[in-house]
Every structure is written in structure tokens, then in C-alpha cells.
N, C-alpha and C positions, 0 to 999 in steps of 0.2 A: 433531523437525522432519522424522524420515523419511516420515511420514505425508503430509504436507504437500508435501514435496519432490518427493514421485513424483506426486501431483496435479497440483503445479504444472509437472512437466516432460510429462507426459502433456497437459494443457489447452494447452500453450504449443504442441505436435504439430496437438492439432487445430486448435486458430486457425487455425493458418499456412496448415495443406491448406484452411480456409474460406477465406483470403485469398488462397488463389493460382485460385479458380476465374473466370473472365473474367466481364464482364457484359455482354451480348450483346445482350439485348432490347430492345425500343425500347419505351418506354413513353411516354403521355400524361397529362394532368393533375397537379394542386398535387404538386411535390415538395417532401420538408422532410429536413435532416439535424437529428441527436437524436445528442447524445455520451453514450452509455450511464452510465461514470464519474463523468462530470460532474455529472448529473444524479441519480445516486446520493449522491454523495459531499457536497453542497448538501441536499440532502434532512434536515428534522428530525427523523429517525428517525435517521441516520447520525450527523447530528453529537452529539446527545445521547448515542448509546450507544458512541462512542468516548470523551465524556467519562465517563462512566462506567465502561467498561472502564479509563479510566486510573485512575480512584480505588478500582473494587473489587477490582484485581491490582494494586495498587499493593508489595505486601509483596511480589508474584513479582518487579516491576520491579526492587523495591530490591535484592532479592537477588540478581537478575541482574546489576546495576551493580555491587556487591559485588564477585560471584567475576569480572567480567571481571576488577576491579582488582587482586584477587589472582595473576591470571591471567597479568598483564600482570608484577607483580613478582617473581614465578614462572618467568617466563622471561628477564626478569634477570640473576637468578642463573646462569641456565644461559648466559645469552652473557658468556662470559667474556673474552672480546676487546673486549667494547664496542660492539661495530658498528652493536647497533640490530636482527639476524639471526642465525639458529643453522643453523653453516654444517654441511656434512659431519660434521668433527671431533665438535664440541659434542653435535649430534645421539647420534652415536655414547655420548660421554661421558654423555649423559644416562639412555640407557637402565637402566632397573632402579633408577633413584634414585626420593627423596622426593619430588622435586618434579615428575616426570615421573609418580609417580600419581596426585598432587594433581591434576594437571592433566587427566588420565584423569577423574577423578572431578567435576572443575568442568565439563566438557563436559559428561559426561552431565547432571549435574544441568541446568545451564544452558539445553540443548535441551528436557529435559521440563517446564520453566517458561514458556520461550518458546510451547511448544504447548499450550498453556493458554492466554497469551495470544492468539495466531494464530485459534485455535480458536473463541474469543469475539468476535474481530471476524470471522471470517467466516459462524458463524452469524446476527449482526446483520444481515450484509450479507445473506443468505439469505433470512432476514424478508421485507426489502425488494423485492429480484428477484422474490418473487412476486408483490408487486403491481404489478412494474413492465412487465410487457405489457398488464394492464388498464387503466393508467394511459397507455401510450401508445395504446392503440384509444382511449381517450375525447379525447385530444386530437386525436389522425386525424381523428375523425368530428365533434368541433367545429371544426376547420379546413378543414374537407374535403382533406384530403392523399390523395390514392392512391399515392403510395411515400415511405419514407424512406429517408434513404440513413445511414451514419457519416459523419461531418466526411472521415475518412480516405482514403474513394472518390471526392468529389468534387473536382474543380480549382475550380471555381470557385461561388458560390453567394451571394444578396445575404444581408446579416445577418439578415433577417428572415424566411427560410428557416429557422435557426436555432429550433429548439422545444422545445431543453433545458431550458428554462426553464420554459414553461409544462406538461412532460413531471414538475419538479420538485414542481410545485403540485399538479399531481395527485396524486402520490405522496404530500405530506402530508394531504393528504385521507384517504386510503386506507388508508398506515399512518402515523398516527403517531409510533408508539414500537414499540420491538420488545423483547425479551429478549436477554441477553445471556451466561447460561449454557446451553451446551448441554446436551440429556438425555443422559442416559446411551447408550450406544454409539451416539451420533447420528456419521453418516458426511455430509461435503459430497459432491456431486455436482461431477465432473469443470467443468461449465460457471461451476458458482459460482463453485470455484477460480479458475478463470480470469478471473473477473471483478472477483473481488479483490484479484487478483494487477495487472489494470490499474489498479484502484483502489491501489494500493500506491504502482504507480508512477507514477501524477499525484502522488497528494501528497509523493511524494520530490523529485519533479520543481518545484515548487511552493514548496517549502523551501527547494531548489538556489537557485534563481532570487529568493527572498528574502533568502536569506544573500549572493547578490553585491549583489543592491541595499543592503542596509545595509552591506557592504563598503568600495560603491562611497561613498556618503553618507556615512561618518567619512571617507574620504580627501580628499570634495570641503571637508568642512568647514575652517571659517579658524583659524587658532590665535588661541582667544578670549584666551591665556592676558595677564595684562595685564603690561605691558615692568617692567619691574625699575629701582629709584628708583637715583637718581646714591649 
């Protein structure tokens, strides 16, 4: 994941200097907002080769799940109070033991499987981002837009403003399907990272907000359970 990490903390730099420069201009004619992620992320080129990536790193996955778990009972053993945390003490205690190299060695493993996975969804995503400026000039110029903005810049805007959608259709057009192994010493570019990295976190976001809705829905449900005979 170091790979990855210094990408994503470098693209998260420049974002922010893009987000913090004012927008000054006064401009006329059709504007539209376009949610980049959005629009990626809906796209059948994205959802296909995420299902994909799940079933053909599927043995990285397993393995990963694996050594968390051992990972998890592994440090266990080393909380010898129970608390749940390995305080000072423990710490200390642990050094130079079994299970403190195990654990040395489930990281590394764990991180170099992960970026393999990482690696493959952001090439996917990569694919796509190329066609995704052609993709938005074709709907500019079939809507006649002269500016778009991100959802993010604007206060207020009617839904029909909105051209993520039709920004999406283009893109299956365009690309289909992509690939989902990289080549050989293929490096992402700072800006994909970063596009991945919001793509990440919509759909974490996404999840979030599913898992309180079905939370919420077993708590509203009625206890169907039927009363109990004399």
C-alpha cells in the first residue's frame, strides 16, 4: 500500500489547492453540474470490472480475510489483561516474541495482496477517465452547456441541471468494458488516484447509509413472533 498511500496523500494536496482557488468570473449561458464519481461509478465498464476484480482476486481476498483473522487472535494472546488493547506493558512484553513476528510478517503479506487488489480497480478506473472528457464534450455540445460546474461548487441548481447521467451514457458508449490487470510496471497518474480515491469514498459512503437503513428497518419491524399457547 506504500505505493498507493503516497499517491493518495500527494492527490488529496492537489485537490484541495484546486479547491481553494475562488471563482471570480461571471459567465453566461446553459450551465450544468456533472458528479465525476457518480458518473464513473454507474457506468458499465465500472460495474462489471469491479465484479470481476471480485471473483478474479478472489484467493488475494480470501487470504486477506484469513491472516486479518489470525491477526486478530494473535494479538489476543498478547493482551493479557483482556481489555480488548495492548497497553505500554504488553507492548513491551511482546517484543521479540512468536507472535509479534507473525504479525511482522501477516502485514507485510496482507499490504502486498491488497495492492494488487487496489491496483486493479484503479487501473479499471483509468480505462474509463479516458474516455470520460470525450464523453462529457459530447453531452456539452448535445445540450449546448457552456460551463459545468461539480455538484460541490454550486448552492443551488434545478435537477435538471444535473447531466451525470446522460454524462454516464456516454461513457458506455465509449467504453464498454475495460481490463482489469495491469501491465507490467504500469504506474497510475497522481489525478486518477485521486479520482479513485473519491470513488472509494462514495461507495463507502453508500454502504454507510445502507447498513443504517436496514438497521433502521429490523428495528422498525413488529415481532411477527406468534404468542405462545396457554
Amino acid at each position: 500500500m506504500k505505493l498507493f498511500a503516497s499517491l493518495l496523500a500527494a492527490a488529496s494536496i492537489s485537490t484541495a489547492a484546486a479547491m481553494a482557488v475562488p471563482a471570480t468570473a461571471q459567465v453566461q449561458g446553459n450551465m450544468a453540474t456533472v458528479n465525476l464519481p457518480a458518473a464513473v461509478i454507474n457506468s458499465n465498464a465500472f460495474v462489471t470490472a469491479y465484479q470481476q476484480i471480485a471473483v478474479t482476486y478472489k484467493p488475494q481476498i480470501d487470504t486477506i480475510q484469513a491472516r486479518q483473522q489470525e491477526g486478530q487472535t494473535l494479538l489476543q494472546q498478547l493482551d493479557t489483561n483482556s481489555d480488548g488493547q495492548l497497553d505500554e506493558a504488553e507492548q513491551q512484553a511482546a517484543q521479540g516474541s512468536a507472535q509479534q513476528t507473525r504479525l511482522q510478517a501477516i502485514d507485510q503479506e496482507v499490504t502486498q495482496l491488497t495492492d494488487q487488489i487496489e491496483a486493479a480497480r484503479v487501473y479499471a478506473v483509468e480505462q474509463i477517465l479516458i474516455q470520460y472528457r470525450p464523453a462529457l464534450e459530447q453531452v456539452v455540445q448535445q445540450l449546448n452547456v457552456q460551463i459545468v460546474l461539480s455538484p460541490e461548487t454550486v448552492i443551488y441548481a434545478p435537477p435538471q441541471a444535473n447531466i451525470t447521467q446522460q454524462v454516464t451514457a456516454a461513457l458506455n458508449t465509449k467504453v464498454p468494458s475495460v481490463a482489469i490487470v495491469p501491465p507490467q510496471n504500469w504506474r497510475p497518474s497522481r489525478n486518477v488516484v485521486a479520482v479513485y480515491q473519491q470513488i472509494q469514498q462514495t461507495l463507502a459512503a453508500a454502504q454507510a447509509i445502507q447498513a443504517q437503513q436496514q438497521a433502521a428497518q429490523a428495528q422498525q419491524q413488529p415481532n411477527t413472533q406468534a404468542p405462545s399457547g396457554r
